[in-house]
N, C-alpha and C positions, 0 to 999 in steps of 0.2 A: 760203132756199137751204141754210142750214148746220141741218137741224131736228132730228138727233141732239143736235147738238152744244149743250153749253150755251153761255151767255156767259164764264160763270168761265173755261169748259174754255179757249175758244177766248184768249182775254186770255192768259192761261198760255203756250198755246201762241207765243203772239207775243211774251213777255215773254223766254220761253227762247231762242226767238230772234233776240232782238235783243243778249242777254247772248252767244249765240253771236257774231250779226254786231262787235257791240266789241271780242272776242278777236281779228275779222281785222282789222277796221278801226283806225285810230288814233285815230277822230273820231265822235265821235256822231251829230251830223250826218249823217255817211256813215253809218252803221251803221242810222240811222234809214232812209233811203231807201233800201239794202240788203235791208232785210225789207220793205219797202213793197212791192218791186221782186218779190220773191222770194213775196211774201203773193199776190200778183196773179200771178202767174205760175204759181204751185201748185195756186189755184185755179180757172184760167182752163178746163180740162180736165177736172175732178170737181165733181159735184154733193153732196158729200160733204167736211168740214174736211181737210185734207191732216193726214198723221201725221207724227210729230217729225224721221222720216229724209229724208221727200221736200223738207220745209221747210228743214233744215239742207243736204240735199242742193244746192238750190235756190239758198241763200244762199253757197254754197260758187264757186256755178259761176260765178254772177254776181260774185262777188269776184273770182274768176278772170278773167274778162271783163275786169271793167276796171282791172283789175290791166297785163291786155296791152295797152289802149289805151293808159293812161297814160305806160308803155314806150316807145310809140311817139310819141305826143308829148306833150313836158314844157308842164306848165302852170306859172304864176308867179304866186301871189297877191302883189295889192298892197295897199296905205292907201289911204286920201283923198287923199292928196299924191302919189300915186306910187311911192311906195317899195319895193321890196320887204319885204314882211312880214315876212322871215325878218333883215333888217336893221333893228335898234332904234338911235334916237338916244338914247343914253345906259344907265351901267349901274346896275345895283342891285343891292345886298348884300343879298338876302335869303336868309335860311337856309328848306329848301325841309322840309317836313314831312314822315316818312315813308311817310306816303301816295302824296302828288306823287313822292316818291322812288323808288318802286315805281313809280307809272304811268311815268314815263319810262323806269325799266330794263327792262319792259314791252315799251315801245313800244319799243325797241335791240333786242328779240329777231325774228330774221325770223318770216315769216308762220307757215309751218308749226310752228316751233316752239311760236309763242305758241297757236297751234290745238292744238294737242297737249296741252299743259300745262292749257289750258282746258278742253278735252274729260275729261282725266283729273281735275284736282282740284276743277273748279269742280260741274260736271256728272257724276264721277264715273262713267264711262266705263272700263271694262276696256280694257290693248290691244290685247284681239283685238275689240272691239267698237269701237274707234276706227279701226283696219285696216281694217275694212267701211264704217265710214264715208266716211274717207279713199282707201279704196281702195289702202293701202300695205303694206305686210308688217308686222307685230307686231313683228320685230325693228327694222325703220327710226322705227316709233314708238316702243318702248322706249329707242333713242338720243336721238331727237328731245327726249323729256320729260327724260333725265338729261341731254343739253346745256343745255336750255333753263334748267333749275333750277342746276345750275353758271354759266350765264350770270347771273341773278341774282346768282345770291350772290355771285361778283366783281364786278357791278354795285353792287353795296348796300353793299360793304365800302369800294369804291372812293369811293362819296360821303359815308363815313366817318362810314355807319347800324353801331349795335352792335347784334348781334343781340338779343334778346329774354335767351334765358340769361345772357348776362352783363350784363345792366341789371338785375340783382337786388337793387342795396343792399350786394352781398357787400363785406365787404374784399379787396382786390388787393396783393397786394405785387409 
C-alpha cells in the first residue's frame, strides 16, 4: 500500500505524531489511540503515506471530537472497590521531581496553549506556520505561546522549582 514510503519514514511519521497527540492529550494512552484513530483515518482515502499536515491535521480534529463528547457527558473513573480514582485513601509526602513537576504544570495549561508551545518549541514551528496549522492568526498564537510559557513559570516557581540559573553553587547573600 505505502511502496514510496519507507518503514523508517513511516515510524517517524507516527512517532511525531504521537509526541503531537501527548501535547493534546493528558494520557498516553489517549494519545496512543488518538494517532491510531487519526493513522486509519488519513489513510483510509490515499493510496499514498499521508504527510505531516493531513496526520496532525487529522489528530487535531479528532481531539476535537472528543474533546466535545466528553463535555457533554462526564465520565468517572473508578478502583476495584468503587472509589472514585480521583479520591485516594491516604496521603504521601513525597517530594515530586522536576520532571513530574513540569508534566503536571503541563497538563494545568489549556489545550490550545499546550498545542502551541508544542508546536513551537518541541517541533519547532514558526507562528505563521503554526497559524496554518491551527488555523488561527499569528497574533493569537504569538499570545497563546507567551501565556502558556508565563503560565509555567508561575507554575514551577509555585511548587518551589529553582530555576536552572540560580542552582549554580553561586553564593547568595
Amino acid at each position: 500500500m505505502f511502496s514510496r514510503a519507507s518503514k523508517q519514514s513511516i515510524e517517524s511519521l507516527i512517532q511525531t505524531g504521537y509526541r503531537y497527540a501527548c501535547a493534546l492529550q493528558n494520557d498516553s494512552g489517549e494519545a496512543q489511540g488518538l494517532v491510531h484513530e487519526a493513522w486509519l483515518r488519513a489513510t483510509r482515502s490515499q493510496k499514498e503515506t499521508p504527510d505531516k499536515a493531513l496526520l496532525f491535521r487529522c489528530i487535531r480534529n479528532i481531539h476535537i471530537d472528543q474533546y466535545r463528547r466528553t463535555q457533554s457527558i462526564r465520565f468517572s473513573h473508578t478502583d476495584d472497590l468503587g472509589r472514585d480514582a480521583g479520591e485516594q485513601t491516604g496521603a504521601f509526602d513525597v517530594v515530586e521531581i522536576p520532571d513530574a513537576q513540569l508534566e503536571n504544570a503541563l497538563h494545568q495549561l489549556r489545550d490550545t496553549e499546550r498545542e502551541a508551545l508544542f508546536l513551537s518549541v518541541v517541533e519547532g514551528y514558526t507562528a505563521i506556520e503554526i497559524a496554518k496549522l491551527t488555523g488561527s492568526t499569528r497574533g493569537s498564537v504569538l499570545s497563546l505561546i507567551h501565556r502558556a510559557r508565563l503560565k509555567l513559570k508561575q507554575l514551577m516557581e509555585e511548587d518551589n522549582v529553582v530555576p536552572f540559573k540560580q542552582d549554580l553553587g553561586r553564593g547568595q547573600s
